[in-house]
MIDRENDREN-927858 format. One record per residue (C-alpha): residue in three letters; z, x, y; residue number from 1. Coordinates in Angstrom, 3 decimals, decimal comma. Each point is the difference from the previous one (the first is absolute). Example, Ala and Ser with C-alpha at 12.3 -4.5 7.8 and 13.67 -1.06 7.14 Angstrom:
REM residues 2
<rec><r>ALA</r><Z>7,800</Z><X>12,300</X><Y>-4,500</Y><k>1</k></rec>
<rec><r>SER</r><Z>-0,660</Z><X>1,370</X><Y>3,440</Y><k>2</k></rec>
//
This chain:
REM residues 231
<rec><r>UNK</r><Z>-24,765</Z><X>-8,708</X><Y>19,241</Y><k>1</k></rec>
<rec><r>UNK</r><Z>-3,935</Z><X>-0,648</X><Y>0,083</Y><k>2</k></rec>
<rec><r>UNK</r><Z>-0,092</Z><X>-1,066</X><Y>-3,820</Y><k>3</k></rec>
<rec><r>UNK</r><Z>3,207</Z><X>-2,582</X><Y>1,542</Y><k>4</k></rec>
<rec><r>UNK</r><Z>-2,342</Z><X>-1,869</X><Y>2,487</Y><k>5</k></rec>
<rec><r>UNK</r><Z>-2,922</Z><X>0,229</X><Y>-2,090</Y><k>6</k></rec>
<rec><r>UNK</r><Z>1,759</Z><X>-2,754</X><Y>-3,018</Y><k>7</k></rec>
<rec><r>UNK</r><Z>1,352</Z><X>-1,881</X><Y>2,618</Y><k>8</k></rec>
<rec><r>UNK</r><Z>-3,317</Z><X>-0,488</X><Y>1,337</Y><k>9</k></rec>
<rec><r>UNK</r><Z>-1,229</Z><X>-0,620</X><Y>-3,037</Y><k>10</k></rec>
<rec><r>UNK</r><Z>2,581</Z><X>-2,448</X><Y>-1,375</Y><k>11</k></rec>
<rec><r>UNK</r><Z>-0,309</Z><X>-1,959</X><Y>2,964</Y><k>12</k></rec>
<rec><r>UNK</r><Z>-4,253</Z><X>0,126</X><Y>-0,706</Y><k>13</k></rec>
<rec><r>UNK</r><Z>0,790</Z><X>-1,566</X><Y>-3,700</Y><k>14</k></rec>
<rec><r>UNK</r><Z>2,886</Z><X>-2,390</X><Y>1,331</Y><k>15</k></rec>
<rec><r>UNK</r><Z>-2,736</Z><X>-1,936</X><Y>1,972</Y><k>16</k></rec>
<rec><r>UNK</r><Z>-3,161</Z><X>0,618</X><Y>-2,296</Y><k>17</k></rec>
<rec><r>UNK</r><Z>1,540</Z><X>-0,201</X><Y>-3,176</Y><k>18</k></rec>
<rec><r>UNK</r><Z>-3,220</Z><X>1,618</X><Y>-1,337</Y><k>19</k></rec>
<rec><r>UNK</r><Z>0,391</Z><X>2,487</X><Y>-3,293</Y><k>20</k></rec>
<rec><r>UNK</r><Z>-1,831</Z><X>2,440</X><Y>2,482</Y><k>21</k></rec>
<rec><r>UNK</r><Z>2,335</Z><X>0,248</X><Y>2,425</Y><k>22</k></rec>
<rec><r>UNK</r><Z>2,772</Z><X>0,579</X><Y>-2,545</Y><k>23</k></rec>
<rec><r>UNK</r><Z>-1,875</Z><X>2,402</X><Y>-1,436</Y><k>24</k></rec>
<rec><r>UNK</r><Z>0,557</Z><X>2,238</X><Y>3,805</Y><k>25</k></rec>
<rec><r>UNK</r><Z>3,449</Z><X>-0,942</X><Y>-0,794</Y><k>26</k></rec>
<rec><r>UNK</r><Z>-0,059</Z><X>1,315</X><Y>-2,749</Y><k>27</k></rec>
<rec><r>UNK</r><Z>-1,508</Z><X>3,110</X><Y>1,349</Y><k>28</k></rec>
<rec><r>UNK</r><Z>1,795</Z><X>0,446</X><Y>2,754</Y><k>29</k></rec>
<rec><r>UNK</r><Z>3,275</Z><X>0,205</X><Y>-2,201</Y><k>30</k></rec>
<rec><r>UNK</r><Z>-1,318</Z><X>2,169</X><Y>-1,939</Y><k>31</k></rec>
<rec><r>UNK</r><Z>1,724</Z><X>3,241</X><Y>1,939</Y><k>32</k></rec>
<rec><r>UNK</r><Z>3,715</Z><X>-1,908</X><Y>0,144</Y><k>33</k></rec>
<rec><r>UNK</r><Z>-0,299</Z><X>-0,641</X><Y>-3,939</Y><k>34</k></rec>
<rec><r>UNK</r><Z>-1,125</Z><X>3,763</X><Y>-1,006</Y><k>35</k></rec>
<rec><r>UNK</r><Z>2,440</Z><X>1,014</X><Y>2,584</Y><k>36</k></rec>
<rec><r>UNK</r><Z>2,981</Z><X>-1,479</X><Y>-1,997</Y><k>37</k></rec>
<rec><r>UNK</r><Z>-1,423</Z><X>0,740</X><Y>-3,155</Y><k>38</k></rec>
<rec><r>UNK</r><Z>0,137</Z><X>4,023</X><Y>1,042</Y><k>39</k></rec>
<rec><r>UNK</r><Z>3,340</Z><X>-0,573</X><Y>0,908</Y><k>40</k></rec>
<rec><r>UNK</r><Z>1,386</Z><X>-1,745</X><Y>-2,540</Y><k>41</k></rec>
<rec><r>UNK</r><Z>-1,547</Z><X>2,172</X><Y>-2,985</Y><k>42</k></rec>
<rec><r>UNK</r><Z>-0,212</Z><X>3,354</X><Y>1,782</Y><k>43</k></rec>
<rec><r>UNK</r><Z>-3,077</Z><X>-0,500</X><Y>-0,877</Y><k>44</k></rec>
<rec><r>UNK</r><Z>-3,096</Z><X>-2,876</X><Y>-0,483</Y><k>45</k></rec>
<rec><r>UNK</r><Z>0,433</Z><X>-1,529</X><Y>-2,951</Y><k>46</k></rec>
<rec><r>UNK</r><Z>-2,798</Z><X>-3,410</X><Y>-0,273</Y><k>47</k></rec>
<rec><r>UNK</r><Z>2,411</Z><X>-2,174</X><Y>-1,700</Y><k>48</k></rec>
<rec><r>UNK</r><Z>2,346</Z><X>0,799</X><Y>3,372</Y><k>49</k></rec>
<rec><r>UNK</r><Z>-2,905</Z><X>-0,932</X><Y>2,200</Y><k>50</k></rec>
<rec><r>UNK</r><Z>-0,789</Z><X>-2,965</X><Y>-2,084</Y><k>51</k></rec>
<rec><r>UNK</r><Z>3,743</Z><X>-1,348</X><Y>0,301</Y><k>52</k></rec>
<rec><r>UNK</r><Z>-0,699</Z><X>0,698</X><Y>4,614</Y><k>53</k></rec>
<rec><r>UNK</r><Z>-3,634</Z><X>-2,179</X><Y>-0,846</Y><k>54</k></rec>
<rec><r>UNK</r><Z>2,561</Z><X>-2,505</X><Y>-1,480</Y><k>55</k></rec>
<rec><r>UNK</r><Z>2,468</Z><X>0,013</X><Y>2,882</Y><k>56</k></rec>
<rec><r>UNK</r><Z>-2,859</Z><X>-0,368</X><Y>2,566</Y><k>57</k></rec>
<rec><r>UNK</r><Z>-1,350</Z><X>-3,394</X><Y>-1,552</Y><k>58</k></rec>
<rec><r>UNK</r><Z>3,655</Z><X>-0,829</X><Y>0,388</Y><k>59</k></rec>
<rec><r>UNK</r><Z>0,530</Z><X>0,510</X><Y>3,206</Y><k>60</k></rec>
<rec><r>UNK</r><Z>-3,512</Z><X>-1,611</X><Y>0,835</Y><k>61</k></rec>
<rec><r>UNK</r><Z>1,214</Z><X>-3,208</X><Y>-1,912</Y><k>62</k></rec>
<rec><r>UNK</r><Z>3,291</Z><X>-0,459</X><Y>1,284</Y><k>63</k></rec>
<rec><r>UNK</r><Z>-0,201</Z><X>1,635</X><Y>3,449</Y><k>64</k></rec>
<rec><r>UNK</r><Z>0,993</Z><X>-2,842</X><Y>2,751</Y><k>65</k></rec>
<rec><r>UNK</r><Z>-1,289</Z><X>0,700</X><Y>3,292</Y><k>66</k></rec>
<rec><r>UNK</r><Z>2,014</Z><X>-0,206</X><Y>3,134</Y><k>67</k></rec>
<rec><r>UNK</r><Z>3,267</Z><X>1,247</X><Y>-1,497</Y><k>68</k></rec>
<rec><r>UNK</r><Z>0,252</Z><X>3,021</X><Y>2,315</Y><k>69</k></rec>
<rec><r>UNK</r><Z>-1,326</Z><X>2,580</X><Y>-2,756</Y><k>70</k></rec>
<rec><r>UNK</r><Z>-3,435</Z><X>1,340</X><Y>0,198</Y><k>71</k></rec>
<rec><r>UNK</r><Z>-1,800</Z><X>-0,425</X><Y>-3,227</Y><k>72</k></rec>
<rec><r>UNK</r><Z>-0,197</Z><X>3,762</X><Y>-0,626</Y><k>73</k></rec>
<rec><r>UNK</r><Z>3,491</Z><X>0,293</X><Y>-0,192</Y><k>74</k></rec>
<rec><r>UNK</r><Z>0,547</Z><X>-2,648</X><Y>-2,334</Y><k>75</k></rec>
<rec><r>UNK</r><Z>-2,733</Z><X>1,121</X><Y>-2,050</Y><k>76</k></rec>
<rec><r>UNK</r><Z>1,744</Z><X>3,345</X><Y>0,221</Y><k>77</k></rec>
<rec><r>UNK</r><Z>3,017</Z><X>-1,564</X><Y>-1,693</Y><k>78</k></rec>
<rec><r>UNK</r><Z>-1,689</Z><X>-1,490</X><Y>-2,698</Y><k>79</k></rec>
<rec><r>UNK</r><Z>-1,898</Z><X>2,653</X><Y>-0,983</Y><k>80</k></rec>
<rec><r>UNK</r><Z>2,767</Z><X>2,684</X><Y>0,153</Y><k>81</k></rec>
<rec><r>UNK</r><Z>2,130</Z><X>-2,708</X><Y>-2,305</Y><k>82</k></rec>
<rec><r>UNK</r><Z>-2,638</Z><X>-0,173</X><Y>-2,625</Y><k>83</k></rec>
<rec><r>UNK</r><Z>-0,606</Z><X>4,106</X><Y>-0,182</Y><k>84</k></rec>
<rec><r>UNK</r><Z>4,063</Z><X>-0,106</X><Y>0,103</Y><k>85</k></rec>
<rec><r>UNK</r><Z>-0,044</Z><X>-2,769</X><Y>-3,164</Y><k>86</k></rec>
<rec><r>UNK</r><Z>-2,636</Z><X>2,090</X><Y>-1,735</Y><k>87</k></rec>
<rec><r>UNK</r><Z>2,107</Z><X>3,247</X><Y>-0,057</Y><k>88</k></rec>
<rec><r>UNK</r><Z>2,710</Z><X>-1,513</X><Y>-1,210</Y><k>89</k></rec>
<rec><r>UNK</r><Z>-1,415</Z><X>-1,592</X><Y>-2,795</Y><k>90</k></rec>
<rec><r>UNK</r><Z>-1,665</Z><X>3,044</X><Y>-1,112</Y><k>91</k></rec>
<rec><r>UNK</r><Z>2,572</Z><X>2,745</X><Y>1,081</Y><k>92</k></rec>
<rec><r>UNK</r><Z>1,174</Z><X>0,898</X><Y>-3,839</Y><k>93</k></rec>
<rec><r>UNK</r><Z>0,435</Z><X>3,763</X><Y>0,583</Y><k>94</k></rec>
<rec><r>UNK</r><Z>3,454</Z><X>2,091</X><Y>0,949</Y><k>95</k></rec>
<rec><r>UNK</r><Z>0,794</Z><X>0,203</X><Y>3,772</Y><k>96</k></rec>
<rec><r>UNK</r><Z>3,008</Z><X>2,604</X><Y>1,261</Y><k>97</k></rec>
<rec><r>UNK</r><Z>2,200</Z><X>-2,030</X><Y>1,855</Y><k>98</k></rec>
<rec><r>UNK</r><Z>-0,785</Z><X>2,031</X><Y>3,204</Y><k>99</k></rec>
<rec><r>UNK</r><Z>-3,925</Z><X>-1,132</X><Y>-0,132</Y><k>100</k></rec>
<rec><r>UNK</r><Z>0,994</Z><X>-3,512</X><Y>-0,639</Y><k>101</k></rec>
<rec><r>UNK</r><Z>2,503</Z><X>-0,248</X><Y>2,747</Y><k>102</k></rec>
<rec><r>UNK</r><Z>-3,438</Z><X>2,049</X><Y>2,140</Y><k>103</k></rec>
<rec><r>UNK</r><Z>-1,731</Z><X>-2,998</X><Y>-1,248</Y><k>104</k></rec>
<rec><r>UNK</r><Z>2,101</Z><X>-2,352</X><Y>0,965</Y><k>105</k></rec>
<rec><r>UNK</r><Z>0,133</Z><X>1,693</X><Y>3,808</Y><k>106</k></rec>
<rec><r>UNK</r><Z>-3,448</Z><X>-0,259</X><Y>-0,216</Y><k>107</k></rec>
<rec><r>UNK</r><Z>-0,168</Z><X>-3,693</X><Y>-0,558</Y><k>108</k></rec>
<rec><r>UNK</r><Z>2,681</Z><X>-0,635</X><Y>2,525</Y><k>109</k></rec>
<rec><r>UNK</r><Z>-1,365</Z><X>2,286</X><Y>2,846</Y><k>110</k></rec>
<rec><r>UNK</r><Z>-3,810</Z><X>-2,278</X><Y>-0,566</Y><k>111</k></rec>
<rec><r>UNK</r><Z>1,743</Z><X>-3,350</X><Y>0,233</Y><k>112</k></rec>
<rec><r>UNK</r><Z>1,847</Z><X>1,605</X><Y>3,103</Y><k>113</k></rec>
<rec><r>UNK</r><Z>-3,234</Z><X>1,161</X><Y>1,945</Y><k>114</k></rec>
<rec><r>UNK</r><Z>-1,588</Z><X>-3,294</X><Y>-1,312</Y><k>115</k></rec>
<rec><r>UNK</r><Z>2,302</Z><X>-1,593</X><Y>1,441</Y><k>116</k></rec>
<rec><r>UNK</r><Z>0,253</Z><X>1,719</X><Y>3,663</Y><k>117</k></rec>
<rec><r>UNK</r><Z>-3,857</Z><X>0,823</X><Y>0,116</Y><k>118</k></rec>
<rec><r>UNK</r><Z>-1,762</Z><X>-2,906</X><Y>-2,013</Y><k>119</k></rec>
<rec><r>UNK</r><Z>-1,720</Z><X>3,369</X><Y>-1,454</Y><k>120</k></rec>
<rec><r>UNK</r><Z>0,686</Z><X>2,242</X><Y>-2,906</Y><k>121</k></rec>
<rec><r>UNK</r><Z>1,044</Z><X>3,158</X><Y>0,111</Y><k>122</k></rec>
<rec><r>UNK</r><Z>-2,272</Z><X>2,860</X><Y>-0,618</Y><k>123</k></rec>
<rec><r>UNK</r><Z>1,391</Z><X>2,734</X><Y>-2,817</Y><k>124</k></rec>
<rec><r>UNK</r><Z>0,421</Z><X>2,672</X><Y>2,679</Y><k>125</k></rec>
<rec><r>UNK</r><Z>2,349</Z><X>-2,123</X><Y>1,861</Y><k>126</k></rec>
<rec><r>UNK</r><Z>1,770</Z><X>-1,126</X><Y>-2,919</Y><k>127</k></rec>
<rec><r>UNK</r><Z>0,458</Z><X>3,792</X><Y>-1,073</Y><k>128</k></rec>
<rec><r>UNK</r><Z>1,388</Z><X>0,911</X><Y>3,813</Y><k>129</k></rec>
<rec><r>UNK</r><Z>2,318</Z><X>-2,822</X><Y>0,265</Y><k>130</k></rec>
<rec><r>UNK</r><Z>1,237</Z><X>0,462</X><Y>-3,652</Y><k>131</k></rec>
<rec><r>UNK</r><Z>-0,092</Z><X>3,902</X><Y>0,502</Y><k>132</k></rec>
<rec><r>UNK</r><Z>-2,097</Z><X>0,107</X><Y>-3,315</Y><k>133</k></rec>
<rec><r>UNK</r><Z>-3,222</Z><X>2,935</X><Y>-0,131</Y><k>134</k></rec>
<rec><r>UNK</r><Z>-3,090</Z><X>-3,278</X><Y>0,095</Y><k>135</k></rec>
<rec><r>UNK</r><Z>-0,788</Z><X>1,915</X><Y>-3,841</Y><k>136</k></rec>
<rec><r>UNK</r><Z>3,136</Z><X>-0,621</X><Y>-0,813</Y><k>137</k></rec>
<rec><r>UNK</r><Z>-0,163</Z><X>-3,741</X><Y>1,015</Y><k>138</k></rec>
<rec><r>UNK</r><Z>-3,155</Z><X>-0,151</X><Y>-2,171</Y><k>139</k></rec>
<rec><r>UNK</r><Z>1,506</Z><X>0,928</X><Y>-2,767</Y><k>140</k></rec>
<rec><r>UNK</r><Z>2,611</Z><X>-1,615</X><Y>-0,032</Y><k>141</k></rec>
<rec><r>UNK</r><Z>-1,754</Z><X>-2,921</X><Y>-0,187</Y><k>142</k></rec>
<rec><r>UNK</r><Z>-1,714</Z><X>0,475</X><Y>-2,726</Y><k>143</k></rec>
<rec><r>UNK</r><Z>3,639</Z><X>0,615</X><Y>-2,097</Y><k>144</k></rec>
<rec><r>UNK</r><Z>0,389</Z><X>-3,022</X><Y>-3,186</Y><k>145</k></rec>
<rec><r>UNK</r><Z>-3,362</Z><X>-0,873</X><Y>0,595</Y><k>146</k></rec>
<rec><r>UNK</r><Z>-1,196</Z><X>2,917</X><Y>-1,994</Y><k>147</k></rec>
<rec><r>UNK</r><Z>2,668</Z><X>2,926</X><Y>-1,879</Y><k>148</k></rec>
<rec><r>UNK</r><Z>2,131</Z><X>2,617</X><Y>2,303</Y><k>149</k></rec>
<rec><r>UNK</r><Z>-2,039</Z><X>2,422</X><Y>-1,677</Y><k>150</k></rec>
<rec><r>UNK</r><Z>-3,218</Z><X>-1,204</X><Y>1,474</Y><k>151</k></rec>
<rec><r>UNK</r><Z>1,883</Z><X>0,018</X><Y>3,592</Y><k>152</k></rec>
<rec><r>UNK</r><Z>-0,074</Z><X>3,402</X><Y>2,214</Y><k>153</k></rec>
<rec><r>UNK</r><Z>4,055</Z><X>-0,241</X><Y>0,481</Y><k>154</k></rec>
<rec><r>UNK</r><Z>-0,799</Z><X>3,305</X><Y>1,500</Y><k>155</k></rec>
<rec><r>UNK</r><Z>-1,454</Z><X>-1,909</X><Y>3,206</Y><k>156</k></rec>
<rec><r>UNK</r><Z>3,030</Z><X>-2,424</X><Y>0,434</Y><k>157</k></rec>
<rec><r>UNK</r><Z>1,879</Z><X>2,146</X><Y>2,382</Y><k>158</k></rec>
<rec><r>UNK</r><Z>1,603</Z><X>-0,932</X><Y>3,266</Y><k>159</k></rec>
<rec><r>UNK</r><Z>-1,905</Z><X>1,399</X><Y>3,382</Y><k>160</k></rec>
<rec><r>UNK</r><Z>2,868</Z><X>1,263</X><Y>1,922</Y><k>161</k></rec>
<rec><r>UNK</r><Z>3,546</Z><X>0,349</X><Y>-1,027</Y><k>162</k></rec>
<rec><r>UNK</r><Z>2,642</Z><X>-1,907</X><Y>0,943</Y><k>163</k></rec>
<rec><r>UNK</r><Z>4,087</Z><X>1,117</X><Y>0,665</Y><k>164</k></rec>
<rec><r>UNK</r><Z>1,774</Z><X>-1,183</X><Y>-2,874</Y><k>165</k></rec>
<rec><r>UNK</r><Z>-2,312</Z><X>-1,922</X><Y>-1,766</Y><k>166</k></rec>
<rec><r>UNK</r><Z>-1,653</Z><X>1,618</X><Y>-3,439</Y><k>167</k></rec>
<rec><r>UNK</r><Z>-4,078</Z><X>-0,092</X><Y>1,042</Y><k>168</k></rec>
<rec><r>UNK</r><Z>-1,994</Z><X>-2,209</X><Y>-3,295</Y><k>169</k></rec>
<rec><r>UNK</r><Z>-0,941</Z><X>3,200</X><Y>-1,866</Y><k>170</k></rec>
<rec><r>UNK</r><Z>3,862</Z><X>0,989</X><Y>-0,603</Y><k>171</k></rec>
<rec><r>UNK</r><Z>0,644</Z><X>-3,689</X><Y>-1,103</Y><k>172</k></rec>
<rec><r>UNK</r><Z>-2,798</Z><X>0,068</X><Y>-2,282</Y><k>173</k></rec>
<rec><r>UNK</r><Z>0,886</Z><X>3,902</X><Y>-1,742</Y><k>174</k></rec>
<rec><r>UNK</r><Z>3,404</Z><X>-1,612</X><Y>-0,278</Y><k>175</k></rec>
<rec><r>UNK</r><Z>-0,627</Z><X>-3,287</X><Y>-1,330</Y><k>176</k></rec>
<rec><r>UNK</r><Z>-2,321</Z><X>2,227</X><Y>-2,860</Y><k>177</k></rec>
<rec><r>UNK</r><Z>3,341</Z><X>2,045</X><Y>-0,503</Y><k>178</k></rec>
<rec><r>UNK</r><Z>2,258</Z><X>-2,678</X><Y>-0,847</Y><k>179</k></rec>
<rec><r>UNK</r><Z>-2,624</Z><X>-1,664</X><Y>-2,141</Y><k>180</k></rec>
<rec><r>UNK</r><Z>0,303</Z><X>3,332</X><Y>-2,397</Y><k>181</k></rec>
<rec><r>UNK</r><Z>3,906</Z><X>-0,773</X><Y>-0,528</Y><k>182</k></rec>
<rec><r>UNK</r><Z>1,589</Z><X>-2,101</X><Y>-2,266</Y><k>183</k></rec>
<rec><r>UNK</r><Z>1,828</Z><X>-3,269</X><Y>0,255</Y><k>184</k></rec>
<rec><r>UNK</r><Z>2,937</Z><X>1,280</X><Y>0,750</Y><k>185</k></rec>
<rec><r>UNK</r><Z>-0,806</Z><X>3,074</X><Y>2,197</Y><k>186</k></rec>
<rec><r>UNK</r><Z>-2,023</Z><X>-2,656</X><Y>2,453</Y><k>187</k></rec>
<rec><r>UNK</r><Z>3,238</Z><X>-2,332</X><Y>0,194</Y><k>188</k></rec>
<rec><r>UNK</r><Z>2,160</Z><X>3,130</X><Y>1,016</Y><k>189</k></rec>
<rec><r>UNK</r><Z>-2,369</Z><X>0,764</X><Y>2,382</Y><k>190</k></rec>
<rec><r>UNK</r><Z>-0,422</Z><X>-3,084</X><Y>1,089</Y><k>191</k></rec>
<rec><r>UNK</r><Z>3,845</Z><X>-0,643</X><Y>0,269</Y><k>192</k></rec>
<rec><r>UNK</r><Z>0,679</Z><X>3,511</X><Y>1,821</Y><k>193</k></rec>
<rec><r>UNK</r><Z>-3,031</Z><X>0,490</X><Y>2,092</Y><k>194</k></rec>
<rec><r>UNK</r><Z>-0,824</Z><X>-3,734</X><Y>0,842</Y><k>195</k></rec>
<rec><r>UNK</r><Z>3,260</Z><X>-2,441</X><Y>-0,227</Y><k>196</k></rec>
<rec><r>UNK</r><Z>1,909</Z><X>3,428</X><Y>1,541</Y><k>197</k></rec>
<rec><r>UNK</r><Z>2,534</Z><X>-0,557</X><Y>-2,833</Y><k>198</k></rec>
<rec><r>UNK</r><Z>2,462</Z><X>3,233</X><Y>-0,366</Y><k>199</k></rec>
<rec><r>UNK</r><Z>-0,146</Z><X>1,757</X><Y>-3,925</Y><k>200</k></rec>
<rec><r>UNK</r><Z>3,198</Z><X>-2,218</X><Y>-1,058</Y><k>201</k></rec>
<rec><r>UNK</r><Z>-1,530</Z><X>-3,025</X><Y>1,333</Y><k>202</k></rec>
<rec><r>UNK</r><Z>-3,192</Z><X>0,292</X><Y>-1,750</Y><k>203</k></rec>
<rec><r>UNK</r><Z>2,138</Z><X>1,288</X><Y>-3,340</Y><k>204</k></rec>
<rec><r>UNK</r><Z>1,730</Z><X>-3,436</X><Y>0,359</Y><k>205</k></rec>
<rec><r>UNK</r><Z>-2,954</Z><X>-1,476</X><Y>0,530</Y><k>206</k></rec>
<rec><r>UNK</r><Z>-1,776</Z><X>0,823</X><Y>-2,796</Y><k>207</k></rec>
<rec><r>UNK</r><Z>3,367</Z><X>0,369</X><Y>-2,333</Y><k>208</k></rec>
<rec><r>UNK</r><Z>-0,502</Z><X>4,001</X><Y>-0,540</Y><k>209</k></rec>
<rec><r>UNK</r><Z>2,118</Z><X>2,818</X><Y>0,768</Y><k>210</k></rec>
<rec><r>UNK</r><Z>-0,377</Z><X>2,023</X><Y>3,285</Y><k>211</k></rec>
<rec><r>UNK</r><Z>-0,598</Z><X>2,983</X><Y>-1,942</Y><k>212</k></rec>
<rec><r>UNK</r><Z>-2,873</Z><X>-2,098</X><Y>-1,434</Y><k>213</k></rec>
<rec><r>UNK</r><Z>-1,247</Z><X>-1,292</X><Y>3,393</Y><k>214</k></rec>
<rec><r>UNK</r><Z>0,270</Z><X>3,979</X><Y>0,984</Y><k>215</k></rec>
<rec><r>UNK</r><Z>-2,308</Z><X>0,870</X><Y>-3,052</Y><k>216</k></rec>
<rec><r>UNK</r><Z>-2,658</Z><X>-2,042</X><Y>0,605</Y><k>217</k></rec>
<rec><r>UNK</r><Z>-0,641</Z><X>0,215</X><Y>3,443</Y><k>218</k></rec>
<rec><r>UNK</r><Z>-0,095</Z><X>3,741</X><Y>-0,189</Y><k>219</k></rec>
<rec><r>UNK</r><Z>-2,736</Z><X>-0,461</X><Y>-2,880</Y><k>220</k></rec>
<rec><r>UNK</r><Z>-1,688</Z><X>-3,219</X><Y>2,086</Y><k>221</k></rec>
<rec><r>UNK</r><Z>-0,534</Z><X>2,776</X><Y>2,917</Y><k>222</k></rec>
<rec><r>UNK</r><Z>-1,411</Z><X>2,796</X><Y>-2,404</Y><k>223</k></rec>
<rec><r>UNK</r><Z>-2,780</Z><X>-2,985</X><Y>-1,409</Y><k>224</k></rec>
<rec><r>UNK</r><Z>-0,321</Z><X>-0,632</X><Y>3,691</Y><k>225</k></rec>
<rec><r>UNK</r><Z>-0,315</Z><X>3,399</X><Y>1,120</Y><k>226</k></rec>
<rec><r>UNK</r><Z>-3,118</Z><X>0,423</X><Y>-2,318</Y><k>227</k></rec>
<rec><r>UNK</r><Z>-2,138</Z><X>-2,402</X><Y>1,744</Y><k>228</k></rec>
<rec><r>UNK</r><Z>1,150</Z><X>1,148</X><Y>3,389</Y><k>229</k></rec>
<rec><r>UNK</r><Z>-0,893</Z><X>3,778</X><Y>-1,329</Y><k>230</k></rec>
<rec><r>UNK</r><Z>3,716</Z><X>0,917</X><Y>1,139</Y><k>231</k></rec>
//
């Protein structure tokens, strides 16, 4: 990567100079890896998430040790992504479906990965083909508990391809929004049948109810469920 070899070079300039103008090129020259992480992070480019990346790079230009067999880009890479990372979390306040924070989290995992192998990050079209996410979809997902579900196009989280056996994002989500609609104990029958694979006398055990009762409310869970599914 160009922008890579570019803040090496100009690291290296400041490292022997130590003149404000050369860290000013520094500066400059991370400039790409910081809004790059910012997109990411906040499916979108929030300032706040590109000051937190401003804030990693002085990091990484203060502690950075040469000679330990990482380029400086790469270790500024770190820094930066941890400080975008830190940001989010701190101001995530909004409702996430399970499925987009476990997408999230694949996310996260999959960058450190390619990070790791590559000493460069991962563009969003090759973190949508290896995650078999639409890149929209990755977008937006991204942007989920930094701002409300409503304000995210759920619409665009959808899987490209599907896969044998395995429900695609867009199924997880309509499902997740199903169970949301039942009641306390319509989601733990569900969640005891469908999930823990317990039989209708288990579960009535479980939960100290008839089977009868069990019976009941799973055939009404699946009519609540059926509404969102337009079944």
């Amino acid at each position: 990567m160009r922008a890579h070899s570019e803040l090496d070079k100009r690291f290296l300039e400041y490292r022997k100079s130590g003149k404000d103008e050369d860290l000013e090129r520094v500066v400059e020259a991370g400039r790409s890896l910081i809004h790059h992480f910012a997109r990411l992070y906040t499916g979108g480019f929030g300032e706040d998430a590109v000051q937190a990346g401003m804030e990693g790079l002085m990091k990484a230009v203060q502690r950075y040790e040469v000679g330990k067999g990482t380029a400086f880009a790469t270790y500024a890479a770190h820094c930066v992504m941890g400080e975008i990372r830190h940001y989010v979390r701190k101001e995530s306040s909004y409702y996430r479906p399970g499925s987009i924070k476990d997408l999230q989290f694949r996310v996260a995992r999959l960058v450190d990965e390619v990070l790791k192998e590559t000493g460069e990050p991962p563009g969003v079209s090759e973190i949508a083909k290896r995650l078999n996410v639409k890149e929209e979809g990755v977008v937006q997902a991204m942007r989920a508990g930094l701002v409300s579900l409503d304000d995210v196009e759920v619409d665009k989280i959808r899987a490209e391809k599907y896969e044998t056996f395995k429900l695609p994002i867009e199924d997880k989500l309509v499902l997740e929004q199903a169970i949301k609609k039942l009641n306390d104990l319509q989601r733990r029958v569900v969640y005891l049948l469908f999930y823990k694979d317990l039989t209708q006398t288990q579960t009535a055990k479980k939960l100290g109810i008839s089977q009868r009762k069990v019976s009941r409310v799973l055939h009404k869970s699946l009519q609540e469920m059926g509404k969102v599914f337009k079944i």
